[in-house]
C-alpha positions in Angstrom: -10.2 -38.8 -3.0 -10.6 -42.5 -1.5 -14.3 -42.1 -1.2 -14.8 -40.6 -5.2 -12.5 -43.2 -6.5 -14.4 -45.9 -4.2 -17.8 -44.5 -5.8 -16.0 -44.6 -9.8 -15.4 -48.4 -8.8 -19.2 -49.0 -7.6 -20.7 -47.1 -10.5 -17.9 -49.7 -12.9 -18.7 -52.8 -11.4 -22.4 -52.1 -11.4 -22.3 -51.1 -15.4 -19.2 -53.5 -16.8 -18.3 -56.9 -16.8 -14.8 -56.6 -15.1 -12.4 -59.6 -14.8 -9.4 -58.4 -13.3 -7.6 -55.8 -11.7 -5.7 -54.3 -14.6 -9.3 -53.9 -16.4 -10.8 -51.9 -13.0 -7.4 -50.0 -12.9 -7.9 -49.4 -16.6 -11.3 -48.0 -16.0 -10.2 -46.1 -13.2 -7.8 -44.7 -15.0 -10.0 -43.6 -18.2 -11.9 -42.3 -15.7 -9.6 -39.7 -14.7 -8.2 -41.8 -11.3 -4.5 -43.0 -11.4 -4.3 -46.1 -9.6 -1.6 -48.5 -8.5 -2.3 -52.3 -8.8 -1.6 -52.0 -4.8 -4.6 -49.4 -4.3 -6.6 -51.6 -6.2 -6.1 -54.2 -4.3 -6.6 -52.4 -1.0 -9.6 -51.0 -2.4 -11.3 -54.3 -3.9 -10.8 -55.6 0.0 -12.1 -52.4 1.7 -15.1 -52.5 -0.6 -15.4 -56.3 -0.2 -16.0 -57.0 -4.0 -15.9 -60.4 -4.8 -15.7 -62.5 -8.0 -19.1 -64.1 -9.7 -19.6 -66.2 -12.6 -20.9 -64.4 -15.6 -22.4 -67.7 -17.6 -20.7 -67.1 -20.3 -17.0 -69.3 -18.1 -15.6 -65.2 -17.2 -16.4 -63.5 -13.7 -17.2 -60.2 -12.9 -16.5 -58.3 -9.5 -19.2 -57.5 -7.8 -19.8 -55.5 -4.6 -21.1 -58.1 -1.5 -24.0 -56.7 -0.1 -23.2 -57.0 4.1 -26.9 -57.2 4.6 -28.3 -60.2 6.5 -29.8 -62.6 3.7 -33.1 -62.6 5.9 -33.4 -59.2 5.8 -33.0 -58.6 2.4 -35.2 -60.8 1.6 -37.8 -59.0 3.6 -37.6 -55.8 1.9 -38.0 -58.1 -1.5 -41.2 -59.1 0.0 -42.3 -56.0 1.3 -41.3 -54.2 -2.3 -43.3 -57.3 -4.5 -46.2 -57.0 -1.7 -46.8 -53.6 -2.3 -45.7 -52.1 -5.7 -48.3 -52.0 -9.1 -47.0 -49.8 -11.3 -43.8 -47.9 -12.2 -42.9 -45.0 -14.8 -40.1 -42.6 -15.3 -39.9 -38.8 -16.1 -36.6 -38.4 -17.1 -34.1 -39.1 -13.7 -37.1 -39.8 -11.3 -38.7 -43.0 -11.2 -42.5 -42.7 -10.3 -43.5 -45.9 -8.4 -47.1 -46.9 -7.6 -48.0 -48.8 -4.8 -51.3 -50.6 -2.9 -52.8 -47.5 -0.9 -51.1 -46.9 2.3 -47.9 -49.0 1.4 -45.6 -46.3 -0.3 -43.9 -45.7 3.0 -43.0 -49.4 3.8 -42.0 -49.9 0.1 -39.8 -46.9 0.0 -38.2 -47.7 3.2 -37.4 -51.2 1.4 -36.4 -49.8 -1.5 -33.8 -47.7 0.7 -32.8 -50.8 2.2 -32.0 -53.0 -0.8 -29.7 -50.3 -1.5 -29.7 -49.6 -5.8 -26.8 -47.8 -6.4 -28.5 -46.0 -8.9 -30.7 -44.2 -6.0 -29.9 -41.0 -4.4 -33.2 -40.8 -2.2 -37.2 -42.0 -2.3 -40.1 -39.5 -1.0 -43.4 -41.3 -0.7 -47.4 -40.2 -0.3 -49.8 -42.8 0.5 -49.6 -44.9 -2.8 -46.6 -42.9 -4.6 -43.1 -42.7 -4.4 -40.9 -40.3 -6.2 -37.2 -42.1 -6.5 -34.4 -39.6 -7.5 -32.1 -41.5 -9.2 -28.6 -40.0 -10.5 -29.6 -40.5 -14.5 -31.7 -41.4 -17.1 -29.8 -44.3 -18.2 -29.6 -45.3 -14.3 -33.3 -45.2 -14.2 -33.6 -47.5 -17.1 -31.5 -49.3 -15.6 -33.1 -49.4 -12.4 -36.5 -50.0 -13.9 -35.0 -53.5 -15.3 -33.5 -54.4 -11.7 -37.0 -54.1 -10.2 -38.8 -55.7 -13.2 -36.5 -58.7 -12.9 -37.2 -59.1 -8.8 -40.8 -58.8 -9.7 -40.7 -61.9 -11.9 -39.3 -63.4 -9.3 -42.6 -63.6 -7.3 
C-alpha cells in the first residue's frame, strides 16, 4: 500500500503544481488513497520531497534526486553527446542516436531516472523507451527537448 501510494505521490508532483500538504492529501485522496496529514508528512520525508519556487511567488514539491550532481551531469553529457533524433509511436519513444552510442545513451537515460520511463532497449543507433503513456511520452519528449537546449 506504502509503495502504490508513494508512486500516486511521484506521478502528482511530477504532473501538478502542489503547495501544501492538504493539496497532496487532497490528490491522494481523489485518487482513491485516504491519507492522514501525519502519513503525509512521513511520506513527504521518506520520499525526501522538497519545496521549489515556481516563478510565479508559489512553490511546488518536488522529489530530490539523491544522485551526485557530477554524475548527473554526466549522463546529461553523455545523452546531448550522443542523441539526433527522437519520435514516438504511441507509449514508446523511438530515440536516434550517433552509431554505436545507443547503449551509453540508454544507460544515461536509465540513470537520469524519468519517471515517466518503465525501461530502454537499445541497437547500435536506436533505442526503444517504454514509457507508461502517451501523454507521459509527450511529456517526456519535452523534458529531453528542454535538456537539449541546454547544450
Amino acid at each position: 500500500m506504502k509503495q502504490n501510494r508513494h508512486q500516486k505521490i511521484a506521478e502528482l508532483v511530477e504532473h501538478y503544481e502542489i503547495e501544501t500538504q492538504e493539496e497532496l492529501a487532497e490528490k491522494l485522496k481523489e485518487a482513491g488513497f485516504p491519507v492522514t496529514q501525519a502519513t503525509i508528512s512521513r511520506d513527504i520525508r521518506q520520499m525526501h520531497l522538497s519545496k521549489v519556487p515556481t516563478g510565479n511567488g508559489r512553490q511546488k514539491y518536488v522529489i530530490l534526486k539523491q544522485e551526485n550532481k557530477e554524475l548527473s551531469d554526466k549522463y546529461i553529457r553523455v545523452l546531448r553527446d550522443g542523441f539526433v533524433s527522437m519520435d514516438m509511436a504511441q507509449n514508446i519513444l523511438v530515440m536516434r542516436t550517433f552509431s554505436g552510442m545507443a547503449m551509453a545513451v540508454a544507460a544515461a537515460v536509465d540513470a537520469i531516472q524519468f519517471t515517466e520511463v518503465v525501461g530502454c532497449i537499445a541497437g547500435d543507433d536506436t533505442i526503444m523507451i517504454a514509457v507508461r503513456s502517451v501523454e507521459e511520452t509527450k511529456t517526456l519528449m519535452g523534458k529531453i527537448r528542454e535538456l537539449m537546449q541546454n547544450r
